[in-house]
C-alpha positions as MATLAB code, in Angstrom:
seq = 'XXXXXXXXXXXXXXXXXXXXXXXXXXXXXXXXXXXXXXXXXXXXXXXXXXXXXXXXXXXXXXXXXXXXXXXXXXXXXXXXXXXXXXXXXXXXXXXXXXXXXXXXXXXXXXXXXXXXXXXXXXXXXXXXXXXXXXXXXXXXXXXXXXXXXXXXXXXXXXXXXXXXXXXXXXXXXXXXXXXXXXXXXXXXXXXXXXXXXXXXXXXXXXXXXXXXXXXXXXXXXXXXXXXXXXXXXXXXXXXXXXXXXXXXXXXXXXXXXXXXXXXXXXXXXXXXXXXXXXXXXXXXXXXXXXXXXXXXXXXXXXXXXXXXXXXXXXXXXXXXXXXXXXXXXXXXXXXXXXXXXXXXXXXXXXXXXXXXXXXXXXXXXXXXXXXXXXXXXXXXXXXXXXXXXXXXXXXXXXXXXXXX';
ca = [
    -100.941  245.494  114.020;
    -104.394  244.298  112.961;
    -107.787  246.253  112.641;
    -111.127  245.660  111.492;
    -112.858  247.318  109.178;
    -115.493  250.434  110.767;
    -115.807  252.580  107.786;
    -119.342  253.529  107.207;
    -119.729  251.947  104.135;
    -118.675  248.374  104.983;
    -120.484  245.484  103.686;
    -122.425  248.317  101.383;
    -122.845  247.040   97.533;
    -120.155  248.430   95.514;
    -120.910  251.742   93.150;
    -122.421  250.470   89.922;
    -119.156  251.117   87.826;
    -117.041  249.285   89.990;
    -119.240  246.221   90.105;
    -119.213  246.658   86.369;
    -115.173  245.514   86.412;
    -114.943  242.704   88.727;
    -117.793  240.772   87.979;
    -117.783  236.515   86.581;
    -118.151  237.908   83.242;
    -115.628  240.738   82.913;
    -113.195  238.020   84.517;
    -114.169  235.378   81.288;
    -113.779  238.353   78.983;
    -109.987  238.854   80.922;
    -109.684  234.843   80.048;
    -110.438  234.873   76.760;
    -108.068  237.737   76.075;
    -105.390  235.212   77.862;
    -106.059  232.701   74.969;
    -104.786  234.900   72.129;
    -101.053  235.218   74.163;
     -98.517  232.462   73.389;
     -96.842  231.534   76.786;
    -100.146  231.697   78.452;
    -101.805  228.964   81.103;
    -103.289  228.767   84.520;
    -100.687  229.249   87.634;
    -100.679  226.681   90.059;
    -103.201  226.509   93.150;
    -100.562  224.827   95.489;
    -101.792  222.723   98.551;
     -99.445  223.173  101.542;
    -101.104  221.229  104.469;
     -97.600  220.669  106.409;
     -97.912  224.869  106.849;
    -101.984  224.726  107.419;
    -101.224  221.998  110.484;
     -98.220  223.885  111.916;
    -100.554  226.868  111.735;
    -103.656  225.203  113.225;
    -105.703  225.924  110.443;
    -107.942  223.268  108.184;
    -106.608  224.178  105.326;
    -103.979  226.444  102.940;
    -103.739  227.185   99.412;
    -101.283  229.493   97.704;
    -102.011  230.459   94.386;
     -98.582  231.027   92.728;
     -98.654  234.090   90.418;
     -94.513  233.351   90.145;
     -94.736  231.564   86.688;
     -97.442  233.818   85.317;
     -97.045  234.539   81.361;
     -93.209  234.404   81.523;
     -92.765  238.012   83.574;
     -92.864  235.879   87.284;
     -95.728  238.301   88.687;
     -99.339  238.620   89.070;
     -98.996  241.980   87.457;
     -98.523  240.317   84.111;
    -102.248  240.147   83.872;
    -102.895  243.773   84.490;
    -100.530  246.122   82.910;
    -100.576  244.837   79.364;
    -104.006  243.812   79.484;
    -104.694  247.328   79.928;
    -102.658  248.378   76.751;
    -104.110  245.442   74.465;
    -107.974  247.060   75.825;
    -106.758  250.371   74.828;
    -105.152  249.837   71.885;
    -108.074  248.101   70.558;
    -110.100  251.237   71.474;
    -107.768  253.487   69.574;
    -108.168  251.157   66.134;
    -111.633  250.651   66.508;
    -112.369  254.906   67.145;
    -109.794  255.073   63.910;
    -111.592  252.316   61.695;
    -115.123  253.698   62.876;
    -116.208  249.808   63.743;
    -115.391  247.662   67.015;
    -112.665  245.796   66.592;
    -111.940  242.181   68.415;
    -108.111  240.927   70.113;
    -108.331  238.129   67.364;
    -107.682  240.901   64.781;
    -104.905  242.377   66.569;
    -102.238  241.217   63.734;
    -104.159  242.549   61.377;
    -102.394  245.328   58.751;
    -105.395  247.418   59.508;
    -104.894  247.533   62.908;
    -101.533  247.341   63.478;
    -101.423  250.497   61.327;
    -103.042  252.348   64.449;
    -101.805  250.335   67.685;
     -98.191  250.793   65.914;
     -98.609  254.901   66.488;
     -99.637  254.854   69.859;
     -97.121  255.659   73.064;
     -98.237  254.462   76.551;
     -96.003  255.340   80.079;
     -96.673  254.347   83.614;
     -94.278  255.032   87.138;
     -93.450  251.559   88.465;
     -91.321  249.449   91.074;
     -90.901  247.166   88.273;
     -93.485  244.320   88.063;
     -96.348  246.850   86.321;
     -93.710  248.495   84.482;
     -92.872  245.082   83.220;
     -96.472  244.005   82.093;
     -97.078  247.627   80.325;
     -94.025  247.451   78.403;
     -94.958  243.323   77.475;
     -98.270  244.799   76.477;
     -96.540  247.658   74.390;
     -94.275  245.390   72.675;
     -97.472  243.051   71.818;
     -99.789  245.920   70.228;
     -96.710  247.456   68.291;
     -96.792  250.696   70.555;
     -94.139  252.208   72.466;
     -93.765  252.492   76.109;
     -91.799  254.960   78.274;
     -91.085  253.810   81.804;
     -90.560  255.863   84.912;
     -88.525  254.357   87.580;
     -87.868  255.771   90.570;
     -84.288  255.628   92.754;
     -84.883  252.622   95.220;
     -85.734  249.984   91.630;
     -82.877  247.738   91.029;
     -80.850  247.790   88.072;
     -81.660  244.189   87.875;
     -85.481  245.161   87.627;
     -84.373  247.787   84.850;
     -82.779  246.202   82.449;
     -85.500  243.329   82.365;
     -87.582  245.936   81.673;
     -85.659  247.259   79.319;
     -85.386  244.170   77.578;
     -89.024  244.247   76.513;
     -88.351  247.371   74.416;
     -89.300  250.185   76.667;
     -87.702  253.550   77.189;
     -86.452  253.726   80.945;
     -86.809  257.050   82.257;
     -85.001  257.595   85.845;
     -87.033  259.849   88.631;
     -85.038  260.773   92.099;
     -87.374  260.012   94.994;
     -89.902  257.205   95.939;
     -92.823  255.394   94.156;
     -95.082  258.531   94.362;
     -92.318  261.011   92.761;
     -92.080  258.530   89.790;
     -95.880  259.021   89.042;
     -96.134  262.686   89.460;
     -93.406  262.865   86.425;
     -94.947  260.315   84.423;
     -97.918  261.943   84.265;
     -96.366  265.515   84.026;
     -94.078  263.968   80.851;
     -96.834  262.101   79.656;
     -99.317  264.706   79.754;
     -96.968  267.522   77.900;
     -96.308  264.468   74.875;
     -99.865  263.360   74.815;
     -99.123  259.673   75.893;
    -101.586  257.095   77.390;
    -100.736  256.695   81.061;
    -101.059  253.441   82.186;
    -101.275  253.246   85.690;
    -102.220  250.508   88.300;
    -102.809  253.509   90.901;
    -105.999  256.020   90.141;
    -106.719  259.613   91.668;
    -109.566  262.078   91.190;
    -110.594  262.203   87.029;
    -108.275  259.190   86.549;
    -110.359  255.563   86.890;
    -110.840  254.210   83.432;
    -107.482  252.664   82.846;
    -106.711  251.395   86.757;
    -109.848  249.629   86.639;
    -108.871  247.880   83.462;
    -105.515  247.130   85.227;
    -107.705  245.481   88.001;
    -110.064  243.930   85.954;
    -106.964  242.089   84.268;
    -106.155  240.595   88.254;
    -109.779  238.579   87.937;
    -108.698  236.371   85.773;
    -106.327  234.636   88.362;
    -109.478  234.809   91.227;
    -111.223  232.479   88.058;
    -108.367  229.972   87.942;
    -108.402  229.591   92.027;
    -111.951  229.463   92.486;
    -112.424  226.627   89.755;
    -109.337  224.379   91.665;
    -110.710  225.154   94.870;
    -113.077  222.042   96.111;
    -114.518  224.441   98.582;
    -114.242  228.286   98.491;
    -112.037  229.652  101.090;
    -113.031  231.096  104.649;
    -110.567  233.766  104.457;
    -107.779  235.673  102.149;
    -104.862  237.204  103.443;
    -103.632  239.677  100.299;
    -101.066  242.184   99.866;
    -101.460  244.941   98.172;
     -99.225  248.230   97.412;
    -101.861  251.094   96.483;
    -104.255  248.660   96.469;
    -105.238  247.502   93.179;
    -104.838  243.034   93.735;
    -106.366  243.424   97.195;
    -109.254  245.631   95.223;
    -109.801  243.247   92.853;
    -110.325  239.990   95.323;
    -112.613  241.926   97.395;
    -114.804  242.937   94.858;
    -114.787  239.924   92.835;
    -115.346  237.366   95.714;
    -118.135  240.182   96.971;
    -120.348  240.272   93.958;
    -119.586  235.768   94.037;
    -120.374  235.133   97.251;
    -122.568  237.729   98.232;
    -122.850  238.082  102.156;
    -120.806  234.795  102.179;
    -118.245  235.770  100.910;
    -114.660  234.658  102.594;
    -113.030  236.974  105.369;
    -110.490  239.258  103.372;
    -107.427  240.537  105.345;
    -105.778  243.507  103.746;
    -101.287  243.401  104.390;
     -99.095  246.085  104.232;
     -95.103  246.680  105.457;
     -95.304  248.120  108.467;
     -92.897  250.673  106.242;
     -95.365  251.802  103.699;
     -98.978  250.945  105.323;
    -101.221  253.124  103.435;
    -103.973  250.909  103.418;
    -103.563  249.706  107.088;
    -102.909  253.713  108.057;
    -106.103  254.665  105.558;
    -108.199  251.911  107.192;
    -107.582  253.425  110.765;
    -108.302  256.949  110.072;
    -111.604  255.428  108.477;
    -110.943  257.453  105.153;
    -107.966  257.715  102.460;
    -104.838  258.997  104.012;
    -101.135  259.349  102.014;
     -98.552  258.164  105.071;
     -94.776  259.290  105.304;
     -92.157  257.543  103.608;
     -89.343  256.534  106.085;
     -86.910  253.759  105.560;
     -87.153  251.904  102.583;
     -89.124  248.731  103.251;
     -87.737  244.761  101.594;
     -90.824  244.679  100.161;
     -90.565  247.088   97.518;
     -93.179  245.748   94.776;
     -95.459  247.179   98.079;
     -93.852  250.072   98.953;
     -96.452  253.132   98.000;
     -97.728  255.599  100.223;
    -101.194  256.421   98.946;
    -104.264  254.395   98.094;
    -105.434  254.197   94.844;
    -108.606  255.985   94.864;
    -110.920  253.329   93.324;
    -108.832  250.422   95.077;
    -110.024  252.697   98.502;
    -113.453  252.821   97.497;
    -113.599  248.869   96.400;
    -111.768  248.015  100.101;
    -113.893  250.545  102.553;
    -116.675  248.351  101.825;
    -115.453  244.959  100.361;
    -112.605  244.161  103.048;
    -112.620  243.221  106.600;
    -109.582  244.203  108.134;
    -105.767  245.580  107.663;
    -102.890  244.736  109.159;
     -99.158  245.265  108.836;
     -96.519  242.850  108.464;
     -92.705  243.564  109.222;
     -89.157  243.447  107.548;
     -88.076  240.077  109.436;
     -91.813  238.538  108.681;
     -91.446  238.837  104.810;
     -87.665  237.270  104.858;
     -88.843  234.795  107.091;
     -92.050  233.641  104.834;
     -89.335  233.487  101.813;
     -87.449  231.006  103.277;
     -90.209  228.630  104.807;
     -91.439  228.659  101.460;
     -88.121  227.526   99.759;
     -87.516  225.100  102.576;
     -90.815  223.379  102.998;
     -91.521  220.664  105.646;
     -93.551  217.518  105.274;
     -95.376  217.706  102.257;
     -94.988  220.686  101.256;
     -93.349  221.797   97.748;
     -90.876  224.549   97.706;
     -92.309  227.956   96.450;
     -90.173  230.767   94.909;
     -91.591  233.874   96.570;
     -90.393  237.315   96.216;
     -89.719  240.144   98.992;
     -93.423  240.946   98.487;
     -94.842  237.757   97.115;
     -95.290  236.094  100.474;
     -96.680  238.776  102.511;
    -100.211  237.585  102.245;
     -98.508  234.627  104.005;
     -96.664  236.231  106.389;
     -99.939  238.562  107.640;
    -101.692  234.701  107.942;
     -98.376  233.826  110.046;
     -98.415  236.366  112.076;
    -102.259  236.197  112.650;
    -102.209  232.068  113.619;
     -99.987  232.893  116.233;
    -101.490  235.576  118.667;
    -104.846  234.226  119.937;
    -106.278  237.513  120.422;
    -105.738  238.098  116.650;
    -107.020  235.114  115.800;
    -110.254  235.156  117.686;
    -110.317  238.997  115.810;
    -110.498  237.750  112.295;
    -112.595  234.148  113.247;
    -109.564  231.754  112.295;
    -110.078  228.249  113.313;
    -108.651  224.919  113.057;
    -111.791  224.165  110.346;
    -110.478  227.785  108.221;
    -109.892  227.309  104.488;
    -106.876  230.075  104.189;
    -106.155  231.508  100.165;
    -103.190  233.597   99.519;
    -101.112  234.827   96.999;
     -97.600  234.670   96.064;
     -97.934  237.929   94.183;
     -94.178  237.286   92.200;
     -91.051  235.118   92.545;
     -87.689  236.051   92.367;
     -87.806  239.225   90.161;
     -84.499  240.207   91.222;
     -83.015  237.080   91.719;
     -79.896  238.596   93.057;
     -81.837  239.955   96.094;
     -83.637  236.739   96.542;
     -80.242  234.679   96.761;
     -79.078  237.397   99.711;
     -81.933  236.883  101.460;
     -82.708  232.827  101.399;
     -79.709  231.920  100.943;
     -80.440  229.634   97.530;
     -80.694  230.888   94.178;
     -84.082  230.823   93.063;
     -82.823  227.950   90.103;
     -82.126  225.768   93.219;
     -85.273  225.646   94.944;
     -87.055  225.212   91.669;
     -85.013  221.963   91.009;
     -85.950  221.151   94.688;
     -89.690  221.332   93.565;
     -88.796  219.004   90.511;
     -86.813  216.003   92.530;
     -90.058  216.092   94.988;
     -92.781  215.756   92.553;
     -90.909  213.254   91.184;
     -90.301  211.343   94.134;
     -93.651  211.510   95.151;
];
């Protein structure tokens, strides 16, 4: 299911404050935040012209968020970067003087970012890069997760340090008690969702998603005609669409919006032509996307920055998993996640139905970016559903590069 965008305010400049976050030079200041972290370096822009040709399309590029900062997800660049922004604001309001990430070691500092206790509802990925974040400023962070996260996904959060705090229910139960809990024991929430009087903070969690737009755009030789991106409430598909907006102006690539077909609040949002919370019904593979309601300033970023929604099913997200680890021609192989080749599997989907692709303008001359949002965060799962541990296909990827 595909449709295009007819919300009143699409292709409208985006309000002031959200053009504030998603601009070239918020994106630089997201960059030069990356230099102060150890493990940190650009993820790979991977050309995979065997896939473009199959697909009748000039070109594909998947940028692969699977090896980003050690926690295998794009979310690694939101979450914590969110907690290192705040943190900073809590020594500099103590100190009475602003206060720079190159002086986050400091006694001084430390003193304050040491006292602080930030919590956030999560499917796991965010929940990961808050509690990184946590354990880099010193602070403590309490994680909510909900009944359908693996234990797998638990205890890697766990392993970070952070409290793990159990909620019956879906994604949307979790964050109702975090902030309930949060709110009677005066901690930070940290959330990559926002609602009405909550922006600040989810816009700092999207703002930390520019950084990897930066990367692709400077490998690119030519910027792409259109992105296919996933998105759960909305805050990675947010980000693109604004950034590559206030970039390219009325140039700017065609940006597909993909959701499960099980938890398509976006798509369902983008129908009704304003922000809708859907039903949950059977729990959807794709769990790093399974939320039911927008985030409010992801909504407001998307009814005017992106050009259409669509909905990808169970069977297209296990099949784009294993294409990816069994590449054809010259291809790599690609670790991707239940959710971290939907992008793919929306452009899949789209290449072959020629109504859809006359819908969206794809051609054999179309420059295609996606995103493989994570790889095998519960490599368990992945193994079940491909068929190869995820340790396999990576050595795969080695023995080709190195017999090419």
């Amino acid at each position: 299911m595909l449709v295009l965008n007819t919300h009143p305010d699409y292709r409208q400049p985006l309000e002031a404050a959200d053009a504030g976050l998603l601009g070239v030079a918020q994106a630089e200041e997201v960059e030069r935040f990356l230099t102060y972290r150890e493990n940190h370096r650009p993820t790979p822009l991977v050309a995979l012209p065997g896939l473009a040709s199959e697909l009748e399309i000039g070109a594909l590029h998947l940028k692969d968020e699977s090896q980003r900062l050690g926690l295998g997800s794009f979310k690694a660049l939101g979450g914590s970067y969110a907690v290192i922004r705040l943190a900073l604001a809590a020594a500099a309001a103590r100190l009475g003087r602003p206060v720079d990430i190159s002086e986050l070691s400091s006694p001084d500092v430390r003193a304050v970012t040491s006292t602080l206790f930030v919590a956030c509802a999560t499917d796991g990925n965010h929940g990961r890069s808050v509690a990184l974040g946590a354990q880099m400023v010193g602070a403590r962070a309490v994680i909510f997760l909900h009944a359908g996260v693996s234990s797998q996904r638990e205890q890697s959060i766990a392993a970070l340090g952070a409290e793990i705090v159990r909620v019956d229910g879906n994604y949307d139960f979790s964050v109702a008690e975090a902030s309930r809990v949060s709110a009677e024991n005066g901690w930070t929430v940290v959330s990559d969702t926002s609602w009405p009087g909550y922006e600040e903070i989810p816009g700092l969690v999207m703002q930390g998603y520019t950084a990897l737009l930066q990367e692709a755009r400077r490998a690119l030789d030519q910027p792409p005609t259109h992105v296919f991106i996933q998105s759960g409430v909305g805050g990675i598909a947010a980000a693109m669409a604004g950034y590559l907006s206030l970039v390219h102006g009325a140039h700017r690539p065609f940006l597909v919006v993909v959701d499960p077909e099980r938890a398509a609040c976006l798509f369902e949002s983008a129908r009704a032509g304003r922000l809708v919370k859907v039903a949950p019904t059977a729990p959807t593979v794709m769990a790093m996307l399974e939320c039911f309601e927008p985030s409010l300033v992801a909504w407001r970023i998307l009814s005017r920055a992106a050009d259409a929604f669509m909905t990808v099913g169970e069977d297209d997200a296990v099949r784009t998993m294993n294409r990816l680890a069994r590449p054809q021609g010259e291809d790599p192989a690609i670790v991707a996640g239940e959710s971290g080749g939907a992008g793919l599997a929306g452009v899949m989907r789209v290449a072959a139905d020629p109504r859809l692709r006359a819908l969206v303008g794809l051609t054999a001359q179309s420059r295609v970016l996606v995103v493989n949002t994570e790889g095998a965060t519960d490599p368990g799962l992945y193994e079940k559903l491909v068929g190869l541990a995820p340790q396999a296909v990576l050595q795969q990827r080695s023995k080709d590069k190195v017999s090419s």
